[in-house]
Each structure stands twice: as structure tokens, then as C-alpha cells.
FIDRENNU-887540 format. One record per residue: residue in three letters; z, x, y of N, C-alpha, C in turn. Coordinates in steps of 0.02 Angstrom, whole numbers, padded with zeros to 5 digits, always signed. Each point is the difference from the previous one (the first is absolute). Example, Ala and Ser with C-alpha at 12.3 -4.5 7.8 and 13.67 -1.06 7.14 Angstrom:
REM FIDRENNU-887540
ALA+00390+00660-00284+00000-00045+00059+00000+00045+00060SER-00036-00018+00053+00003+00042+00059+00037-00039+00055
This chain:
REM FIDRENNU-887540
UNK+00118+00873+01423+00066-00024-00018-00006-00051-00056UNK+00041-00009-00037+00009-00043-00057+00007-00074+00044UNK+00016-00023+00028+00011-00052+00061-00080-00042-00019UNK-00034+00078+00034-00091-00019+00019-00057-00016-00085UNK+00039+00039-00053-00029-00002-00042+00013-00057-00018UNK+00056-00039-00013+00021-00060-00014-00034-00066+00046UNK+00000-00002+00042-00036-00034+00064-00057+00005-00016UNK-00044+00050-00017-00064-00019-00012-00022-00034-00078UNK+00025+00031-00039+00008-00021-00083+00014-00081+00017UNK+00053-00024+00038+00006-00051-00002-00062-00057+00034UNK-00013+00035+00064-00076-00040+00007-00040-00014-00022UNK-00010+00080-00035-00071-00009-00072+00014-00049-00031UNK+00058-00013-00053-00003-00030-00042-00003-00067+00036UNK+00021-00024+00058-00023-00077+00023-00086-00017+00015UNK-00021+00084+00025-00075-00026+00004-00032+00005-00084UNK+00027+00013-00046-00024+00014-00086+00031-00075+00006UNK+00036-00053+00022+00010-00050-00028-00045-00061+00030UNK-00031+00033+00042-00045-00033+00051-00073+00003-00006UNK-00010+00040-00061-00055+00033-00021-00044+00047+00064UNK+00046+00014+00045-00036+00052+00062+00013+00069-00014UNK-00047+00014-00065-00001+00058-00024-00006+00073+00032UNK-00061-00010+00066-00007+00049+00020+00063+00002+00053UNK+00022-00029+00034+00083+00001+00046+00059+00041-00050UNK-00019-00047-00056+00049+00030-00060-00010+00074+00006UNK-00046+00026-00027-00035+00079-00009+00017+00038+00057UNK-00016-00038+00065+00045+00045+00074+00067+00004+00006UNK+00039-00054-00016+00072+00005-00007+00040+00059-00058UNK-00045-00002-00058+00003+00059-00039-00017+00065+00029UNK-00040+00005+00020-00041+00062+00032+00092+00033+00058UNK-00006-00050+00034+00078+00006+00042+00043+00034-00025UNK+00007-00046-00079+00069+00026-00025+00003+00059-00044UNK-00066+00013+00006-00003+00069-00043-00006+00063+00054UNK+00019+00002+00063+00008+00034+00033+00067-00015+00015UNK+00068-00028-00014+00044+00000+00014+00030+00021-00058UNK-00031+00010-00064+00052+00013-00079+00004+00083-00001UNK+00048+00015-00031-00004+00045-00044-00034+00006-00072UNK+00011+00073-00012-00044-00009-00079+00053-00050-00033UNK+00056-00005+00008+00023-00045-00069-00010-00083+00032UNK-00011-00015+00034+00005-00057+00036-00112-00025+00001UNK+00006+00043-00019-00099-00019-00027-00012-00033-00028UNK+00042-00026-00057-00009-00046-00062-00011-00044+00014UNK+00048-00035+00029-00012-00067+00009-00077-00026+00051UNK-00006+00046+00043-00043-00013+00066-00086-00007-00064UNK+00002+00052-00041-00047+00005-00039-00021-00054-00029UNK+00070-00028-00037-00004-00043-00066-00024-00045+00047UNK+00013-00020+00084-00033-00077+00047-00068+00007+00004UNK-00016+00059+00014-00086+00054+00019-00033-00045-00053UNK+00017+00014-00077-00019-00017-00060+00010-00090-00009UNK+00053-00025+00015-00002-00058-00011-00041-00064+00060UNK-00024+00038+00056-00031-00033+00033-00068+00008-00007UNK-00027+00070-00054-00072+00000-00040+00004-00039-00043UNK+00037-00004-00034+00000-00060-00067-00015-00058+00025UNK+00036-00053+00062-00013-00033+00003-00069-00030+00043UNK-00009+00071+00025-00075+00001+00043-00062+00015-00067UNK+00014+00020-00047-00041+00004-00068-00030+00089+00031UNK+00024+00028+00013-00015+00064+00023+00055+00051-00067UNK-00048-00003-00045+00037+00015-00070+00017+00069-00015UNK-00061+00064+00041+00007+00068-00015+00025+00019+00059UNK+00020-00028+00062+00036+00016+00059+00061-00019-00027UNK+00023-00059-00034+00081-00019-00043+00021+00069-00053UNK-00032-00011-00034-00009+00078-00045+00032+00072+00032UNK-00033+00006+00043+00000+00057+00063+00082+00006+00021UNK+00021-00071+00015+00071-00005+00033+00043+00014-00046UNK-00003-00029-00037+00066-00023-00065-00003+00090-00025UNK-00064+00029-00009+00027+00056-00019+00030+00057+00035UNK-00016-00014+00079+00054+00030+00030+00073-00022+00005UNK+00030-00060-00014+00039-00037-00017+00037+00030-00052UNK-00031+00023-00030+00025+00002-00083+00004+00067+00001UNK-00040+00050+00045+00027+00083+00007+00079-00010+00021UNK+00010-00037+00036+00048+00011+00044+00057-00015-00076UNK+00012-00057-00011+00025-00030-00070-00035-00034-00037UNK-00007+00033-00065-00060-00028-00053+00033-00053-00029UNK+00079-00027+00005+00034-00039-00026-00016-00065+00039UNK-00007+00000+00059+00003-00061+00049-00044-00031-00008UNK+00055-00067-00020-00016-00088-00045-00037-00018+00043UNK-00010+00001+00085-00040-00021+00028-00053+00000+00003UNK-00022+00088+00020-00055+00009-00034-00053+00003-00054UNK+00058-00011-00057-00045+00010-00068-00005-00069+00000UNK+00008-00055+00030+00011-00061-00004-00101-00035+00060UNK+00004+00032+00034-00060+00006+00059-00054+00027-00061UNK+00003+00059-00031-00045+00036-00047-00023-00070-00034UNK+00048-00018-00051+00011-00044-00048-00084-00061+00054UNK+00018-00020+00048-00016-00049+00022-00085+00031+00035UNK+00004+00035+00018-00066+00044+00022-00040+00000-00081UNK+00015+00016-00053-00024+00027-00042-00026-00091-00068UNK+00045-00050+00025-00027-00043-00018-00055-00052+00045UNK+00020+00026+00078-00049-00012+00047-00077+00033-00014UNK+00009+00050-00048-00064+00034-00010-00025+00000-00069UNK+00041-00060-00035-00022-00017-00058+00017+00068-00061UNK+00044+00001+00009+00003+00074-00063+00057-00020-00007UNK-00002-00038-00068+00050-00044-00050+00037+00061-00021UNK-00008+00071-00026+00037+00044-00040+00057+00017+00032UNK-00042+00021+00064+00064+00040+00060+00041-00051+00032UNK-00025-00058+00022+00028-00061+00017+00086+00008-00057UNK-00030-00005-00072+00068-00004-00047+00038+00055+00009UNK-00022+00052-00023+00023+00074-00001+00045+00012+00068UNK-00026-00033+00058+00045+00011+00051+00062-00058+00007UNK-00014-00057-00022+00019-00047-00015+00084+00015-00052UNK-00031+00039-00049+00025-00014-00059+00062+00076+00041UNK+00006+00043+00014+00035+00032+00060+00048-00031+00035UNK-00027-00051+00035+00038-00025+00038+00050-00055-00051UNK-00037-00039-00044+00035-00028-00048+00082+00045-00017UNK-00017+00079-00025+00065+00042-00010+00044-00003+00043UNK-00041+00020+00044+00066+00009+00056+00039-00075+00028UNK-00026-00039-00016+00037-00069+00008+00030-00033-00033UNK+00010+00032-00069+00030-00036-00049+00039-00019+00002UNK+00039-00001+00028+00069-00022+00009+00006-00060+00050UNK-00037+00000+00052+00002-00026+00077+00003-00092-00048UNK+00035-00045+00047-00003-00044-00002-00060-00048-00017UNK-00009-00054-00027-00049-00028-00028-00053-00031+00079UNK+00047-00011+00051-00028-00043+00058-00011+00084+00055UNK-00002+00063-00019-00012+00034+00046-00074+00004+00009UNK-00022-00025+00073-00077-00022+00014-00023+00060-00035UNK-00012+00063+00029-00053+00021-00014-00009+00026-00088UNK+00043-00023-00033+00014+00006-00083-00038-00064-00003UNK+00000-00027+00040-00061-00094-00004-00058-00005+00024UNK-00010+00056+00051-00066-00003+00013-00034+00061-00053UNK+00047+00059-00025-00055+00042-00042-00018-00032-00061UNK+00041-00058-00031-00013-00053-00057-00060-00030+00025UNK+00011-00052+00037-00063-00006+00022-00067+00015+00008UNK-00006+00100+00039-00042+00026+00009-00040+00024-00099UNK+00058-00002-00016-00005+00018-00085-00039-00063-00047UNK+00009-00055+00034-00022-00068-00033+00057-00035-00057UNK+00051+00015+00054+00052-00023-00034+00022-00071+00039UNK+00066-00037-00012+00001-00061+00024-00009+00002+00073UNK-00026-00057+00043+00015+00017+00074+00042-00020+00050UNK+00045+00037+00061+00041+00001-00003+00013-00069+00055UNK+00051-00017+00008+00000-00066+00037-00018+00025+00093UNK-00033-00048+00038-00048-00006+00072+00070+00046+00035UNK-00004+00058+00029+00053+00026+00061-00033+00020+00047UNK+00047-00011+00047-00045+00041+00073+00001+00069+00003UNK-00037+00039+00048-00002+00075-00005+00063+00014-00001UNK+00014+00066-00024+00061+00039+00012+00004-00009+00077UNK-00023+00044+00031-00007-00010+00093+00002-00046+00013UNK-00005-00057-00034+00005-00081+00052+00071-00018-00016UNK+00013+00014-00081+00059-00013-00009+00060+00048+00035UNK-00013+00059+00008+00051+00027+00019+00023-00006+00073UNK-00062-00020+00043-00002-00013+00065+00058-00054+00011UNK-00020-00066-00036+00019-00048-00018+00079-00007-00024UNK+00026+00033-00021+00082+00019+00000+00012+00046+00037UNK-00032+00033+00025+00026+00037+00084+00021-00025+00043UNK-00043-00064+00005+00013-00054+00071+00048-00065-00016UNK+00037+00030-00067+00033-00067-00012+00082+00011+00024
């Protein structure tokens, strides 16, 4: 059920904020038995972003491009790539994916985070101290 897929996505991402990567990776594992094919993306793009931050660079790789079968457009994922690929020191693709996501944002507001964190990831200005998305969003849930 979409209920269960959501419920677990949401755990992962508290154990990815907790750095309890491998909990993270089971909570994924969960929710990829509750998705459909179109509902893969996202579960992928977490698969991938909890290698990135575990430095598990060709397992990140692995995800994002199932991620990106699903929609080769999704900012999320090409955004995880972006970050895997400067995690692994490869300045070209780092931009090139970078410079992608740059397009598709052109427009977006000057303070939209992740238009501040791919500046950043780019070596552009850096963006002012915020809490996780998940802490923050938790965080006006309970307000």
C-alpha cells in the first residue's frame, strides 16, 4: 500500500538523518516492496542517497540510475548523482550534472535550498546553516 511505502521512506530518511545507514537501507528494502514501478523513484533516489552519504559511490551510481530509468528528468535524483559523483572526485560530471540541474532551475527562486546546495556542491557561494529537510519538516508537523 502507498500508506506502507510512505511509512517506511519516512523512517529511512530519519535513520539517513541519524547516520544509521544500514536501518536506513532496511527501511528502503521495505519500501521497495510496497511501490509500484512508478513509485520506484523516489525509494531509489533514498537507496542512492544513503550510499553517498555512507561514501558507497558505485552502489549510489547503481540507484540513481534506476531512479532515472524510471524519470531521467528527476531533480532529485540527478541532484544525488551530482553529489555521488563529486563524492568521487570527478569534477567534469560533478558540473555536467550540475550544470542540468542549473537548467531546470532557472527560474526557481534565489533561496530555493536545493538551487543552494547544488551552488555550493558547484563551489559556488555557501548556503546559510539549515536543518535537514526531515528535521525541518517534522518540525512544522508538530507545530
Amino acid at each position: 500500500s502507498q500508506y506502507m511505502l510512505r511509512y517506511n521512506l519516512s523512517w529511512s530518511r530519519l535513520f539517513l538523518d541519524e547516520e544509521a545507514y544500514d536501518e536506513a537501507r532496511v527501511r528502503c528494502d521495505s519500501a521497495l516492496e510496497f511501490s509500484t514501478a512508478l513509485s520506484r523513484g523516489p525509494v531509489f533516489q533514498l537507496i542512492a542517497e544513503i550510499n553517498v552519504r555512507d561514501k558507497q559511490y558505485e552502489e549510489a551510481f547503481d540507484a540513481c540510475e534506476e531512479a532515472l530509468r524510471i524519470n531521467p528528468n528527476y531533480p532529485d535524483a540527478l541532484m544525488t548523482l551530482a553529489k555521488a559523483y563529486h563524492g568521487k572526485g570527478d569534477v567534469a560530471m560533478t558540473k555536467e550534472i550540475g550544470g542540468r540541474l542549473l537548467d531546470f532551475w532557472k527560474d526557481a527562486d534565489a533561496d530555493f535550498l536545493m538551487l543552494q546546495n547544488l551552488r555550493e556542491l558547484l563551489g559556488g557561494e555557501k548556503p546559510p546553516s539549515v536543518t535537514s529537510p526531515t528535521t525541518a519538516f517534522i518540525a512544522s508537523a508538530s507545530d
